[in-house]
N, C-alpha and C positions, 0 to 999 in steps of 0.2 A: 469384435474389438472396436469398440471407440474410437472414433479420431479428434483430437481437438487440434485449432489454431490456437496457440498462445502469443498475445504481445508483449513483450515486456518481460521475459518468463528471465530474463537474466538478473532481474531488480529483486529487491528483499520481497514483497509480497508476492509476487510474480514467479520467484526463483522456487520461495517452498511451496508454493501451487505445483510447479511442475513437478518437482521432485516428490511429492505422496502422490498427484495423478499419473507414473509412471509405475511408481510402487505398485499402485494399485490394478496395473495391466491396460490402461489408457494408452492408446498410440498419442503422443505429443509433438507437435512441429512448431518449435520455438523462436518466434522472430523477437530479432532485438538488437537495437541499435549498438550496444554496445559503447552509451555517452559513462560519464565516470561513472554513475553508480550500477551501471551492469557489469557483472562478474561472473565470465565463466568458471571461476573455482567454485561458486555455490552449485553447479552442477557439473562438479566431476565424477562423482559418484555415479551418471548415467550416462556420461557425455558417449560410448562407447557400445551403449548397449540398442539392440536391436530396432525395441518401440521409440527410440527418441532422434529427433533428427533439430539441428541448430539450423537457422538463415540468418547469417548479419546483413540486417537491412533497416530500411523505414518505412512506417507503415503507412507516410503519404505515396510510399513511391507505390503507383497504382499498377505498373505493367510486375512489378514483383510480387503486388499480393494477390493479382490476376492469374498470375502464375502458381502460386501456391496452393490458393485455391483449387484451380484447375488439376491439377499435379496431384495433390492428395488427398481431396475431398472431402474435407472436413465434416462432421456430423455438428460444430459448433466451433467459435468463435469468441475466444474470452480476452476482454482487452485491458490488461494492467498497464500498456505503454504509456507514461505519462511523464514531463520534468511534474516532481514532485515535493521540492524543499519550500515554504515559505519565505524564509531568506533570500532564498536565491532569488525568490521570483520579483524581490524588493531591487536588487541589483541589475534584474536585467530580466523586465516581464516581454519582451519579445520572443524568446525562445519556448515560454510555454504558453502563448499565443500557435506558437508556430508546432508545435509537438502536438498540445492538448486541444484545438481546435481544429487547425486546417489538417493535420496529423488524423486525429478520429473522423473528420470530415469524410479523407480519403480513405478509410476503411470502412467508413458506413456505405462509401456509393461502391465497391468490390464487393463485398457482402451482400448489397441489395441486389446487383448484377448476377454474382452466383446465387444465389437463393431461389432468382427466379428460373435462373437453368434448370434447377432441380423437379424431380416429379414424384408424383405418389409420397410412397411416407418417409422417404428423404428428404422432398421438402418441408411437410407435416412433422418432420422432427427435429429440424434446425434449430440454431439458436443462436442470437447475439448475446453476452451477455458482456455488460460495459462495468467496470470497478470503478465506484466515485467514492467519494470525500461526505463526511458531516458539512466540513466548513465552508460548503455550498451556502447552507443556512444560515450564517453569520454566528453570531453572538448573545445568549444566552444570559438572563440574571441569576440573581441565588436559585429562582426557583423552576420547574420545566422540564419538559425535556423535547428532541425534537423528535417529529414525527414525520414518516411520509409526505403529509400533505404540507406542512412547516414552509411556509412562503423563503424561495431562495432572497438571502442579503447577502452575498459575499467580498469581504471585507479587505484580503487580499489581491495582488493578481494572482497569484496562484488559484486561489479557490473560486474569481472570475471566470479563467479558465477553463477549469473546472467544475464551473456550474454551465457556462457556453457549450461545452462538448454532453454534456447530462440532458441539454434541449435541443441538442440536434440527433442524438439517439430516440428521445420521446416522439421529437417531430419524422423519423425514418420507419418508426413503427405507424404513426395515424396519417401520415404522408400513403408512404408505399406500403403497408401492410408488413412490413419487416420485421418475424418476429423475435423480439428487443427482452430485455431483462437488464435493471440497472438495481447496484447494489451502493447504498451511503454510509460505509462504514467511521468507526470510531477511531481514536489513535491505535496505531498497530506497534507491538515490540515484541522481540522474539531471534532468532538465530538469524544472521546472514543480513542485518542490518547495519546498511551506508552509517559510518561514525559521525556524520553531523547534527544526527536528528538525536533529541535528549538523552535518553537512558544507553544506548552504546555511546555519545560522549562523554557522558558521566562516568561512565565504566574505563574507557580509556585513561582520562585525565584524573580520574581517582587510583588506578593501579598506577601511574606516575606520578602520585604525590603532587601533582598541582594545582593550581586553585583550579574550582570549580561553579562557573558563572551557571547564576540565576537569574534569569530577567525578573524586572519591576522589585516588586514584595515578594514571588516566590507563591502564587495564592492564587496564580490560574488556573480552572479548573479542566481535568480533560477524563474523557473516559478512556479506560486505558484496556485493549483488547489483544491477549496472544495471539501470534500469526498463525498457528496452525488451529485454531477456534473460527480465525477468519474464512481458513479453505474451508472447512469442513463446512461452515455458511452458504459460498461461493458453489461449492457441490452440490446442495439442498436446495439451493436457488435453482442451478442450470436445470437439474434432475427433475425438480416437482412444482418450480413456480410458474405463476399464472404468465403468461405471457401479455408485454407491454404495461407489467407490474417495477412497481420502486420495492425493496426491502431496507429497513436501515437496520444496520449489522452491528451491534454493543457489545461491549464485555460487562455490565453490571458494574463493572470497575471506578468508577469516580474518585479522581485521589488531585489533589494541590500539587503544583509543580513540586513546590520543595517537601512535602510527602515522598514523593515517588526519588528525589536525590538523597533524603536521608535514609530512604528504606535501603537502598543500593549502597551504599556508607557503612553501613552495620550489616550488610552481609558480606561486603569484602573485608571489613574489618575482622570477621569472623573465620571467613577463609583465610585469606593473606594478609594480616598485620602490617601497616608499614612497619621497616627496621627502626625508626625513632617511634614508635611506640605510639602518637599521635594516634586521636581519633579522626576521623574522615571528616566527619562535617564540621572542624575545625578549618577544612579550605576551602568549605562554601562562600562564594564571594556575590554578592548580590551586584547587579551592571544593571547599565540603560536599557530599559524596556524596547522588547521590539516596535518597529511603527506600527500604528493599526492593532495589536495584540489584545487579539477577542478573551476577554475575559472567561467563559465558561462555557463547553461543551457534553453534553449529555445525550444519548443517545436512547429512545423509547424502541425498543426491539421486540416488541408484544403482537407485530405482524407476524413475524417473523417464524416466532415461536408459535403461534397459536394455528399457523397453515399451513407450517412442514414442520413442526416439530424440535426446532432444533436450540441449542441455547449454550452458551458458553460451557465445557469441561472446566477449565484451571479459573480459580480466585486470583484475585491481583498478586498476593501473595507467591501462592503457587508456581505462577506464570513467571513474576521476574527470578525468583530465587531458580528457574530452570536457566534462566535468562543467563543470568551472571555467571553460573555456573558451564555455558556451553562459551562464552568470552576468555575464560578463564580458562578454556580444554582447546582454544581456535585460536590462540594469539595467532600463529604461521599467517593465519586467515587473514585478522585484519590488520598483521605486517604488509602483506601482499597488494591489497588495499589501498592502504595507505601511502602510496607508490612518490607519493611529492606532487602531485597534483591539488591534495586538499591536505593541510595540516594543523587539525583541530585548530584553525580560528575562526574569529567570528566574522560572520559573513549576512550582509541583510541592513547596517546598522542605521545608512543612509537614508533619508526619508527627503 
């Protein structure tokens, strides 16, 4: 049996990682800070069961991951621990300076320390593998897409961040021989997604009948990738990729912000009609563009595909229409959530 460290494994991408690599008979040891958008309800389902074990912690704290390490001997290392909102990072980029830099800092030098404890084909079969961002690469015209080698421009502090912690994992590998696997994926949506980020706010403030804000014109472009396309990536990567390799991870999916809120509009209209009979996208409200807001992302995943095989299941279609319909079956969920810490406003707006 498997064993993996998870970071992050209580956050939305992090959380349905863990929850199919447990399904699937992986021993999991889940560290996670537990800041607002980690939620142990996204794994109750396993919180109880044999192969899964929780640590609330952080993954600078070194004598904790020293310990983990030590304790249960990971065969790999997957780190989703990240602040991960662009907004927020507009409000307050010190915190993912402090998470997504000196934070992965202190789990590359844990990692390189165990690694090197290791002998024989325990060490020959380890593995870092680091979760990043498209928007390392900045920003995109009509035409393109990005690739591997796509020179970083990152545009926010988040994706700053974000691209800092992405070259101190390359530098851990050609440094100390550490070996690394980083993954650049596309927009993720899918079950057990923080309400701030587009298509679960859209879904909230749309089943509430209130407006629903559009940055700029509505005409930004993003690829849009379901989260369990993303693990099943994340697994092809750890299992079969080259080590101290980049993969960038896309759903095919390319759709305009306000695409993707009218698509969500006419499928709840579909499902649950508001009681005034009103169509949805009658309370799209177009607002002040975010600061900095990269026009267009695109994601070239032809590495990806063409050296382990692997490539998006669900159409954008497919993907949200499962989307709104698992929102729709979890209100309790993102009741619970929604605790009064964050209540759907906007946040970031400050420049």
């Amino acid at each position: 049996m498997s064993t993996w460290l998870v970071t992050g494994g209580a956050g939305f991408i992090g959380g349905n990682f863990v929850l199919e690599a447990v399904s699937r008979g992986v021993r999991v040891v889940n560290l996670d800070l537990l800041t607002y958008a980690g939620n142990p309800d996204t794994l109750e389902a396993i919180s109880t069961q044999d192969g899964y074990c929780f640590v609330q912690g952080d993954i600078g704290d070194h004598d904790l991951v020293a310990g983990l390490l030590a304790e249960h001997r990971p065969d790999a290392i997957v780190n989703f621990a990240a602040e991960s909102h662009v907004d927020r990072s507009i409000d307050g980029p010190a915190a993912f300076v402090q998470t997504n830099v000196v934070g992965t800092l202190g789990l590359l030098e844990c990692a390189r320390d165990y690694w090197k404890s290791l002998e024989g084909s325990a060490k020959e079969d380890f593995r870092f593998l680091h979760v990043s961002t498209d928007e390392v690469y900045g920003s995109l015209g009509d035409t393109g897409k990005f690739t591997e080698t796509t020179p970083y421009a990152p545009n926010s502090p988040y994706s700053a961040s974000k691209a800092a912690s992405d070259h101190l994992v390359r530098a851990f590998h050609h440094t100390y021989g550490l070996p690394t696997l980083t993954t650049n994926c596309s927009n993720n949506y899918g079950p057990f997604q923080f309400p701030e980020k587009l298509i679960p706010l859209i879904i909230a403030k749309a089943l509430a009948g209130e407006a629903l804000p559009v940055y700029g014109d509505g005409l930004n472009v993003r690829d849009w990738l379901y989260v369990g396309d993303h693990c099943s990536a994340i697994r092809a990567v750890l299992e079969r990729g080259r080590v101290g390799e980049v993969y960038n991870v896309g759903g095919d999916a390319e759709r305009e912000n306000i695409v993707v809120v009218k698509t969500i509009c006419a499928l709840l209209d579909a499902r649950r009609p508001l009681a005034d009979g009103r169509a949805r996208e009658s309370l799209i409200t177009f607002v002040k563009d975010r600061p900095g807001h990269d026009r267009r992302y695109a994601i070239d995943a032809s590495k990806l595909k063409s050296e382990l095989g692997w490539s998006p299941s669900l159409s954008f279609e497919e993907g949200i229409a499962r989307t709104v319909d698992w929102y729709l079956d979890h209100q309790d969920w993102v009741n619970r959530v929604l605790d009064g810490s964050y209540r759907l406003e906007r946040i970031g707006s400050a420049a």
